[in-house]
DSSP file (Angstrom, degrees, kcal/mol; ACC not computed):
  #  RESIDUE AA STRUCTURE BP1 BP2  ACC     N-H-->O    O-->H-N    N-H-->O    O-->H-N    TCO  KAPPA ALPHA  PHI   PSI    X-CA   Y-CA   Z-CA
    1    1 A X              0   0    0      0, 0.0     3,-0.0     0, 0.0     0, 0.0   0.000 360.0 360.0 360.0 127.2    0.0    0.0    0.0
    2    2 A X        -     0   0    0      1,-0.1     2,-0.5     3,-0.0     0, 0.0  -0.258 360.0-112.9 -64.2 160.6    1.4    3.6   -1.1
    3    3 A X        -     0   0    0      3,-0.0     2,-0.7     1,-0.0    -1,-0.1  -0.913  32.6-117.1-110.2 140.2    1.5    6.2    1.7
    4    4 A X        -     0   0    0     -2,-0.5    26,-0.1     1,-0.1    24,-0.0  -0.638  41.0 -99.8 -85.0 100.9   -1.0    8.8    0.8
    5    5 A X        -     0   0    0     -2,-0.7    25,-1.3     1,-0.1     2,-0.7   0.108  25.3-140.9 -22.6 106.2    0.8   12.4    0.4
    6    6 A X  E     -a   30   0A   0     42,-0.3    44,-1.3    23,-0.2    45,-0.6  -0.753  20.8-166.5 -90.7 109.8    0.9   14.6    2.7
    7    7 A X  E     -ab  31  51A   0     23,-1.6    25,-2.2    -2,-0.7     2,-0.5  -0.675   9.8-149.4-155.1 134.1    0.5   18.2    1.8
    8    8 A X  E     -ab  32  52A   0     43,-1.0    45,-3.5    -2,-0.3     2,-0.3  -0.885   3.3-166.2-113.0  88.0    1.0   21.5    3.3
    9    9 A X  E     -a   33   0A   0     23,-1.9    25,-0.6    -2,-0.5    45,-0.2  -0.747   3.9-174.4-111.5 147.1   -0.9   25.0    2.7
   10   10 A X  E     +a   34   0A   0     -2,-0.3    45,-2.2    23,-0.2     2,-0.3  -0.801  30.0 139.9-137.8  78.5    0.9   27.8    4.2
   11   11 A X        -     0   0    0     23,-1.6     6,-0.3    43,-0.2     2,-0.3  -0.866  48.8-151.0-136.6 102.7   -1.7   30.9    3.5
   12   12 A X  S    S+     0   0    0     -2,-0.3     2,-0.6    45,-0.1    23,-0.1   0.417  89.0  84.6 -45.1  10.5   -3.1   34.4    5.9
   13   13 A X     >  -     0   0    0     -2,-0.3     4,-2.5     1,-0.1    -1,-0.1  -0.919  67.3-166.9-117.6 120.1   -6.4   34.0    3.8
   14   14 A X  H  > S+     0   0    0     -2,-0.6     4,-0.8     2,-0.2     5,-0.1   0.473  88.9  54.0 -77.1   4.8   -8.6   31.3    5.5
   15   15 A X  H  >>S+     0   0    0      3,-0.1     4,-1.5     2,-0.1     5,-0.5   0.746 109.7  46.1 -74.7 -65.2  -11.0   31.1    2.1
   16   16 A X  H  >5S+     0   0    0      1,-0.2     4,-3.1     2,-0.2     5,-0.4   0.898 117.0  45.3 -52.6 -59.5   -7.8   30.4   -0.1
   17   17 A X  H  X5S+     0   0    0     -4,-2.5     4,-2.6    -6,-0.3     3,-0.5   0.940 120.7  42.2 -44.8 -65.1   -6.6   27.4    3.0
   18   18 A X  H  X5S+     0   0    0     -4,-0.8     4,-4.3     1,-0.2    -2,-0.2   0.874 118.4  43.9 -43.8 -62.5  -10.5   25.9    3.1
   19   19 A X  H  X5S+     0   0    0     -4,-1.5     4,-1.8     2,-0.2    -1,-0.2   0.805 119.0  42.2 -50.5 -43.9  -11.0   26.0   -0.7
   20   20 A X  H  X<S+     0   0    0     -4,-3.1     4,-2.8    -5,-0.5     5,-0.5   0.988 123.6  36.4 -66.3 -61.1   -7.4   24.5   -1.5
   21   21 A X  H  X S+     0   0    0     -4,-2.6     4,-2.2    -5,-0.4     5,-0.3   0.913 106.0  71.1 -78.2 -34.7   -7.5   21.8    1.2
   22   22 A X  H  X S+     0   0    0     -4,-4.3     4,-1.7    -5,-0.4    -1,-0.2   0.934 107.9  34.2  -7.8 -85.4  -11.1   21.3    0.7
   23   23 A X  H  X S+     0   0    0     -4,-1.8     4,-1.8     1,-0.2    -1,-0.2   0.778 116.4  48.9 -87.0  -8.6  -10.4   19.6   -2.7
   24   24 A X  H  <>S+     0   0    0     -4,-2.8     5,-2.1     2,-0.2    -1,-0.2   0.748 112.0  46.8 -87.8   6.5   -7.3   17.9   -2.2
   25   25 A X  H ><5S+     0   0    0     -4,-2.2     3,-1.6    -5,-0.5    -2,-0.2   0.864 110.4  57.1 -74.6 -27.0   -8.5   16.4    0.8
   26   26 A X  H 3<5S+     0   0    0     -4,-1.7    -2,-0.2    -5,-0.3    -3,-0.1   0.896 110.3  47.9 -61.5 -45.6  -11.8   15.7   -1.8
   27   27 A X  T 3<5S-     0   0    0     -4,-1.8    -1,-0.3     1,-0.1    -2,-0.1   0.237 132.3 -95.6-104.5  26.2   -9.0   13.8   -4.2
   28   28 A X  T < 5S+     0   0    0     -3,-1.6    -3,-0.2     1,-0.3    -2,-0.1   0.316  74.3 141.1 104.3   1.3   -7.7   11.9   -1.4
   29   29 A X      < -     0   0    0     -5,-2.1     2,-0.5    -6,-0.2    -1,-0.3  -0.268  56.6-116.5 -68.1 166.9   -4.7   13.6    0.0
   30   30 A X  E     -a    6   0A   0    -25,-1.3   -23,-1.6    -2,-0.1     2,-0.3  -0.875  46.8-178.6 -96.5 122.2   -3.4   14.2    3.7
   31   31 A X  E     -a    7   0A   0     -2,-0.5     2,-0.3   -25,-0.3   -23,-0.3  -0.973  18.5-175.2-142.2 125.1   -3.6   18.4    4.1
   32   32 A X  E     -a    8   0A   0    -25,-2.2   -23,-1.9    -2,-0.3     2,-0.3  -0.826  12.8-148.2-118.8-172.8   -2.7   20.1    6.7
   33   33 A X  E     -a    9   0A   0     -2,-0.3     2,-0.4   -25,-0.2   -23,-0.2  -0.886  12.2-178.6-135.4 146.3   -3.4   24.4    6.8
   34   34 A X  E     -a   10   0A   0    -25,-0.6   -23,-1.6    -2,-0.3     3,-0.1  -0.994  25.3-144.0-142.4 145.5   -0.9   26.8    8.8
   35   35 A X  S    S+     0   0    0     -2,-0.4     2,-0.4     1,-0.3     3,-0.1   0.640  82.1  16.3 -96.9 -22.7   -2.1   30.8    8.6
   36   36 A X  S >> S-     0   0    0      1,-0.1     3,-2.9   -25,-0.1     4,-1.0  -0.946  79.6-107.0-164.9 159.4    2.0   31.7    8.5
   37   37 A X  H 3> S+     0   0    0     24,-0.5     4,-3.8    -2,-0.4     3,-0.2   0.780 114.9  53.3 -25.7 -60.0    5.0   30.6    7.9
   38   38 A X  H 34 S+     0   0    0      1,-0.3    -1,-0.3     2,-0.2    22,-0.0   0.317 100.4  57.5 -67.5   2.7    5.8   30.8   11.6
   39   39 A X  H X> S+     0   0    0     -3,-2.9     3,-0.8     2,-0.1     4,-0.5   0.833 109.4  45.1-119.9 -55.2    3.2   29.0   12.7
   40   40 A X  H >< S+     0   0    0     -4,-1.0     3,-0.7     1,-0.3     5,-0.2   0.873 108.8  55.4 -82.9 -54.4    4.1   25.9   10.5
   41   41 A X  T 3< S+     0   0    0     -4,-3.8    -1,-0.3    -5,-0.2    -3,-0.1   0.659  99.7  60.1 -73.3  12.6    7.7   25.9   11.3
   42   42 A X  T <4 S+     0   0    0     -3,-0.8     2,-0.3    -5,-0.2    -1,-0.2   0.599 103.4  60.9 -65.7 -48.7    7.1   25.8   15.0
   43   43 A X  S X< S-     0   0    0     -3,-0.7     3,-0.5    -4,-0.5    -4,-0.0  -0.735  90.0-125.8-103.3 144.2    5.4   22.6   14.4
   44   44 A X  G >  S+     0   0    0     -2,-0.3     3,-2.6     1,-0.2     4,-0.2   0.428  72.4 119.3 -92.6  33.2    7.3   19.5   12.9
   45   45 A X  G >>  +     0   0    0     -5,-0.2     4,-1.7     1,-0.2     3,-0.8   0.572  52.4  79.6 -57.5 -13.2    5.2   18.9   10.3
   46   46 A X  G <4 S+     0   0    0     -3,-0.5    -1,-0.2     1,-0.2    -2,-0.1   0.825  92.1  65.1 -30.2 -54.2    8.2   19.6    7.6
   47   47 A X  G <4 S+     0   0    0     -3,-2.6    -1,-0.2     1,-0.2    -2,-0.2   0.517 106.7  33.0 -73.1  -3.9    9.1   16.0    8.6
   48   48 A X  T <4 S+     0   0    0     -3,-0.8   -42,-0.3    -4,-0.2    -1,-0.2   0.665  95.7 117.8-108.0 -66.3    6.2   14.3    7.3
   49   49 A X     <  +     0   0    0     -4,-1.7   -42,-0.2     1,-0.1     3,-0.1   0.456  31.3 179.2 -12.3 138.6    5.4   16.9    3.9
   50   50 A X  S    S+     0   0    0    -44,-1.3     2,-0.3     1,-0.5   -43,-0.2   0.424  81.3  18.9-127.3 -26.7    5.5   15.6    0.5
   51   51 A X  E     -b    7   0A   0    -45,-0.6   -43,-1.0    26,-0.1    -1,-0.5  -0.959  61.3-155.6-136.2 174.8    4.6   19.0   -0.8
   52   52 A X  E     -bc   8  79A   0     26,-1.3    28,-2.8    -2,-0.3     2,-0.5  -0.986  13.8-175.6-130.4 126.4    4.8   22.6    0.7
   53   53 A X  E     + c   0  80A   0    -45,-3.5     2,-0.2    -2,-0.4    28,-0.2  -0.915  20.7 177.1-129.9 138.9    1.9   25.4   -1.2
   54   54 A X  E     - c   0  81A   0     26,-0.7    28,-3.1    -2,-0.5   -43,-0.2  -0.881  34.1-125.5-112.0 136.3    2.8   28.9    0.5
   55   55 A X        -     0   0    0    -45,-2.2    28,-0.2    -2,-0.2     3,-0.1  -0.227  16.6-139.9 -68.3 165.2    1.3   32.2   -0.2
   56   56 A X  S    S+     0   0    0     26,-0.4     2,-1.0     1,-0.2     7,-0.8   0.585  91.6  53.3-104.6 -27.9    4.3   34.9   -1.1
   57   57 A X        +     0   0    0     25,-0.3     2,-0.3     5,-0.2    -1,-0.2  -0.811  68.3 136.5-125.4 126.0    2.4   37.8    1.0
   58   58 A X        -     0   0    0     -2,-1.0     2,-0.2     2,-0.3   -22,-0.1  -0.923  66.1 -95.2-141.0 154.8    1.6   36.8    4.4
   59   59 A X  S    S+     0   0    0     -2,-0.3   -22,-0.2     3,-0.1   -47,-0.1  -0.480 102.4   7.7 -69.0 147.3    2.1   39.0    7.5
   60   60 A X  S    S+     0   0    0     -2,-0.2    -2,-0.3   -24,-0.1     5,-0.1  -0.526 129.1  30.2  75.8-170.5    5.9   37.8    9.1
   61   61 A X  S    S-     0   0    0      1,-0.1   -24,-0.5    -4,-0.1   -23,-0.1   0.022  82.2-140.0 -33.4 114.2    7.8   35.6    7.0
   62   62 A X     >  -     0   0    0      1,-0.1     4,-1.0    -5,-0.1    -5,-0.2   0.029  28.8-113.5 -60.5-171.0    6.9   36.3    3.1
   63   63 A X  T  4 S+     0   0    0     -7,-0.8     4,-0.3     2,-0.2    -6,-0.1   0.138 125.8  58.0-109.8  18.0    6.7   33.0    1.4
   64   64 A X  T  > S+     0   0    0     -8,-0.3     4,-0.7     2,-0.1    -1,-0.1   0.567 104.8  48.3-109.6 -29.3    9.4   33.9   -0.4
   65   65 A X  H >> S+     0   0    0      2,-0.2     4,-2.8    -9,-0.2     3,-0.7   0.916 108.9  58.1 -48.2 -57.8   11.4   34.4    3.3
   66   66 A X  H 3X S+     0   0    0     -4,-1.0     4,-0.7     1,-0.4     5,-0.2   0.921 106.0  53.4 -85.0 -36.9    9.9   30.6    4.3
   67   67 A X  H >> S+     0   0    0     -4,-0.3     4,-1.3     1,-0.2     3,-0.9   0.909 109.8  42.6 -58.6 -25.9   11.8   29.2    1.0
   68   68 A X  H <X>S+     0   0    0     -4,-0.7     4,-1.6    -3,-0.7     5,-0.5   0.877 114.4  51.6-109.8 -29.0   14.9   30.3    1.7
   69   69 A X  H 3<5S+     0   0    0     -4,-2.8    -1,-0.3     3,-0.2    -2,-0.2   0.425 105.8  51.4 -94.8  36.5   14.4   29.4    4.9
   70   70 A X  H <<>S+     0   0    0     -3,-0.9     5,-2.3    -4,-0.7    -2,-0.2   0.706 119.9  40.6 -80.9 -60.5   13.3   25.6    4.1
   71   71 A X  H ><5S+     0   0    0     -4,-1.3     3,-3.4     1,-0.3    -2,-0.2   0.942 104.9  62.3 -75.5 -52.5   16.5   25.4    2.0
   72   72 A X  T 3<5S+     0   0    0     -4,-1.6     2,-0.7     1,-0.3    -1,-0.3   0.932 108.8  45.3 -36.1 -70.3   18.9   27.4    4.4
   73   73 A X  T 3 <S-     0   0    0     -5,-0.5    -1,-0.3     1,-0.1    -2,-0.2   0.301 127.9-101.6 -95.4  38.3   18.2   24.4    7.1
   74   74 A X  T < 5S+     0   0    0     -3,-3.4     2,-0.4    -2,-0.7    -3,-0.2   0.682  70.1 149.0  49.5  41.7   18.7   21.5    4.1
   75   75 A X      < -     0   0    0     -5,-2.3    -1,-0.3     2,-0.1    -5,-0.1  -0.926  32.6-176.1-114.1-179.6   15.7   20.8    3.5
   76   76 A X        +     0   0    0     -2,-0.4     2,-0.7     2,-0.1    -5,-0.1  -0.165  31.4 137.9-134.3  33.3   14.4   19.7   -0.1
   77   77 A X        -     0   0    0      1,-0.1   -27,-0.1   -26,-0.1   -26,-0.1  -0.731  64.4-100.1 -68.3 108.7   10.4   19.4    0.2
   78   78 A X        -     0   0    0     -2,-0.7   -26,-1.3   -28,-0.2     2,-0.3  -0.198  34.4-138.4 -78.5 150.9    9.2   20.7   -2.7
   79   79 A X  E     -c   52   0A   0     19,-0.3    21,-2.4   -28,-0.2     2,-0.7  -0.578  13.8-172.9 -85.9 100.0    7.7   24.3   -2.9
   80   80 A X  E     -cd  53 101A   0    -28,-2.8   -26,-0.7    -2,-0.3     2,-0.3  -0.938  19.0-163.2-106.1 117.3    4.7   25.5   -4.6
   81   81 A X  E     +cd  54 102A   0     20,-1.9    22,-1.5    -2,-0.7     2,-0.3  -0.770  10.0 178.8 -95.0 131.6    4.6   29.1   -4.4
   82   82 A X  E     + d   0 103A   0    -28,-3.1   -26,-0.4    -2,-0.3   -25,-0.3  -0.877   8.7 150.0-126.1-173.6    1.4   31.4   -5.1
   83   83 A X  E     - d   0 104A   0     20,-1.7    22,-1.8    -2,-0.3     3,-0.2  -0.900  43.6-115.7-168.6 172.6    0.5   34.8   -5.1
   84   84 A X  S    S+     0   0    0     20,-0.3     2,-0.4    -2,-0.3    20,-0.1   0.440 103.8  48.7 -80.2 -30.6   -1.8   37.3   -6.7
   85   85 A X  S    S-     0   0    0      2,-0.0    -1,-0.2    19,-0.0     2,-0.2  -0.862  74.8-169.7-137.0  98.9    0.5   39.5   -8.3
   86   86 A X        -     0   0    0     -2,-0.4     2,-0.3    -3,-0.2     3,-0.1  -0.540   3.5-168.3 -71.9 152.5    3.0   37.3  -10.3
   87   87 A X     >  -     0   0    0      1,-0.3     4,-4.4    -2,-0.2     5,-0.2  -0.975  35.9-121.3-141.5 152.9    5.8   39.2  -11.6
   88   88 A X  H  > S+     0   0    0     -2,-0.3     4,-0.8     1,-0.3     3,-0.4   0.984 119.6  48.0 -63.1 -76.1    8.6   37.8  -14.5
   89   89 A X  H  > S+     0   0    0      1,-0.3     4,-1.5     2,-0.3    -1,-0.3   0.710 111.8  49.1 -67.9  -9.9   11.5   38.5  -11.2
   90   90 A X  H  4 S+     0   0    0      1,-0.2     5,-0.4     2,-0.2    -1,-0.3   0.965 112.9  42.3 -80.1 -70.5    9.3   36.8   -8.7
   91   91 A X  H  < S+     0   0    0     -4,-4.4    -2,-0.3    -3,-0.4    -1,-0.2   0.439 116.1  56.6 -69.7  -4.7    8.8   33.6  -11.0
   92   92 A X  H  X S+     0   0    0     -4,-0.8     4,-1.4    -5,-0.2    -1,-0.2   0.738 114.0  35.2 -66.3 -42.8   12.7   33.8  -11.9
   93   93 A X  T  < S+     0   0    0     -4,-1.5    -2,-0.2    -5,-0.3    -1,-0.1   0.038 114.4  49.1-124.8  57.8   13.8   33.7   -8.7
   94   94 A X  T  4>S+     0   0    0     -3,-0.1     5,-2.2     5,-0.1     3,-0.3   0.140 117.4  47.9-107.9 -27.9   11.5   31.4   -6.8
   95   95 A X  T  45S+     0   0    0     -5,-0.4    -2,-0.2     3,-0.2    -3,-0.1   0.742 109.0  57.6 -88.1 -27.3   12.0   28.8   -9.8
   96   96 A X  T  <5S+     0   0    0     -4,-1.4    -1,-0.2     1,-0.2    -3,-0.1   0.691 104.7  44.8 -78.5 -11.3   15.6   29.4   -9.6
   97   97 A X  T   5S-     0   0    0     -3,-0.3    -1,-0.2     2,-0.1    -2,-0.2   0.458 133.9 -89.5-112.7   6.8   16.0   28.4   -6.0
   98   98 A X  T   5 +     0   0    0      1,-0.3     2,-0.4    -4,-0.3   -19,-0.3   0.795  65.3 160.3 104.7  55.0   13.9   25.6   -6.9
   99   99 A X      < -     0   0    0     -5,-2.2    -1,-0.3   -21,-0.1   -19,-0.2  -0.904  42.6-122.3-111.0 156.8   10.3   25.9   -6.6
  100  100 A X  S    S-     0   0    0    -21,-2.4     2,-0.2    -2,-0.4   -20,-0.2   0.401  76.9 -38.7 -77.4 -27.0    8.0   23.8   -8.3
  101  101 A X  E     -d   80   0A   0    -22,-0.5   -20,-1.9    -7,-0.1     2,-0.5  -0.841  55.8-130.0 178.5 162.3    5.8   26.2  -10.4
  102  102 A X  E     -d   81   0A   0     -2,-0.2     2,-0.3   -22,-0.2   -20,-0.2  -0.999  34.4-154.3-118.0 111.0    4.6   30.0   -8.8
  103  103 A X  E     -d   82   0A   0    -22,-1.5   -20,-1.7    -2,-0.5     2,-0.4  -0.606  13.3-118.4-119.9 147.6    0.5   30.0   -9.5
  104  104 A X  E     -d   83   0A   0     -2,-0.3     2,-0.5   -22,-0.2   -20,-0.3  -0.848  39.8-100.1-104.3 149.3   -1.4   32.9   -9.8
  105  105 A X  S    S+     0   0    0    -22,-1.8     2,-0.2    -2,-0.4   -19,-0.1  -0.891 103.6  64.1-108.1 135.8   -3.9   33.4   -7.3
  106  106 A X  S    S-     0   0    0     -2,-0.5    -1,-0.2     1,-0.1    -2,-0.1   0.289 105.0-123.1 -74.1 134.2   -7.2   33.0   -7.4
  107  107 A X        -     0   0    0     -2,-0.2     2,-0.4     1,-0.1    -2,-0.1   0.298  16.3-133.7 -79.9 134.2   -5.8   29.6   -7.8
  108  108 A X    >>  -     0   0    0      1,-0.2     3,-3.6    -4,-0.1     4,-1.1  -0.967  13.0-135.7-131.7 140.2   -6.8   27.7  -10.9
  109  109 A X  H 3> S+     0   0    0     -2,-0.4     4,-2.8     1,-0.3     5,-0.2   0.766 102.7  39.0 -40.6 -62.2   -7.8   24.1  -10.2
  110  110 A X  H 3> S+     0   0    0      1,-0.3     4,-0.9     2,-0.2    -1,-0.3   0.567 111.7  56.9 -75.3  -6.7   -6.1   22.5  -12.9
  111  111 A X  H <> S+     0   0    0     -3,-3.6     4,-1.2     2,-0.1    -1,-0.3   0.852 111.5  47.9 -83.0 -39.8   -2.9   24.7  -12.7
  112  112 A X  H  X S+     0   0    0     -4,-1.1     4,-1.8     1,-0.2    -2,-0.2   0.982 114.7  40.9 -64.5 -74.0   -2.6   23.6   -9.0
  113  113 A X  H  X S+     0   0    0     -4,-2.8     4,-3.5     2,-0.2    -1,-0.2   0.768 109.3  58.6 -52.4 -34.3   -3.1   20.0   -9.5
  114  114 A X  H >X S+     0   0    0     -4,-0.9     4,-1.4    -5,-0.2     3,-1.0   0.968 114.0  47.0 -52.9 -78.5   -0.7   19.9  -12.9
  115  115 A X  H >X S+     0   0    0     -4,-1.2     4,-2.1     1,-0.3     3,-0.5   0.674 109.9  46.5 -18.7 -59.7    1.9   21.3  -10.4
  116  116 A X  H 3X S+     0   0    0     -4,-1.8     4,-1.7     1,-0.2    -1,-0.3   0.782 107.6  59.2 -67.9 -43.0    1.3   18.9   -7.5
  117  117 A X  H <X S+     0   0    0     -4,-3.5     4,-0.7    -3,-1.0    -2,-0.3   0.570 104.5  47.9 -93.0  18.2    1.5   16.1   -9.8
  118  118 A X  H <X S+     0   0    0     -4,-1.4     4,-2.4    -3,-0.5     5,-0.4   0.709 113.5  48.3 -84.4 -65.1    5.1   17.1  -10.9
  119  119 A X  H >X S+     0   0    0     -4,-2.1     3,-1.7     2,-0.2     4,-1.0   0.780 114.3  45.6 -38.4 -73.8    6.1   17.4   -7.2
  120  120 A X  H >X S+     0   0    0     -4,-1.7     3,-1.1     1,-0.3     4,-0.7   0.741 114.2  54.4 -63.0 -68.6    4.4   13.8   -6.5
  121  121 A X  H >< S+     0   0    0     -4,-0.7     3,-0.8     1,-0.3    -1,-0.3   0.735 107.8  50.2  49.1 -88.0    6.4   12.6   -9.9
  122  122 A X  H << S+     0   0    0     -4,-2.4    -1,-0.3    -3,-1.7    -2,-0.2   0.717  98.0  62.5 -59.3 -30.5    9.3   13.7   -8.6
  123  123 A X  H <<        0   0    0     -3,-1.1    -1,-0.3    -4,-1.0    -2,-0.2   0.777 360.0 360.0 -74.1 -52.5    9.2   12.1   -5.6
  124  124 A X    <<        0   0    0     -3,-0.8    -1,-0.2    -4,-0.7    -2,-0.2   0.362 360.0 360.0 -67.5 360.0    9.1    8.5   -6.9
């Protein structure tokens, strides 16, 4: 029996956490929600993740702050970043330090999931 992915939304808007973990809990994934950055690295839930989705503007630690500090303390659970306002330098250098795709937010379904099934992919 595969072990069922466990998957990590890191977002200050509690619509955007329900609605995302909503349906991948709906398509049979393990989700858990943190409201910031700091609130998830607190907890050791890192050690469990098969994927990481973070917002880029949060109060505290951006989501661009919580990659580098993912990587900074060696780990390599991959990173889907979104946000609202993509920018060409944003998506260069979030993809460059190796996250998985950068989504524009509000989130579309099938962008999310293409994305998650490259992390899950990778993983094997």
């Amino acid at each position: 029996m595969s072990k069922v992915p466990h998957i990590v939304i890191i977002d200050d808007d509690g619509s955007v956490r329900d609605a995302t973990s909503n349906l991948l809990r709906a398509l049979g994934y393990s989700v858990a929600v943190f409201s910031s950055a700091e609130e998830f690295l607190k907890s050791n839930t890192i050690q469990n993740a098969s994927c990481l989705i973070t917002d880029v503007q949060m109060p505290g630690m951006s989501g661009v702050e919580f990659q580098q500090h993912v990587l900074a303390a060696g780990h390599r659970t991959p990173i889907i970043i979104m946000t609202a306002c993509p920018t060409d330098a944003l998506r260069a250098r979030v993809m460059q330090k190796g996250a998985v795709g950068l989504l524009t937010k509000p989130l579309c379904q099938q962008e999310l999931l293409t994305a998650l099934d490259r992390v899950l992919n990778l993983a094997r």
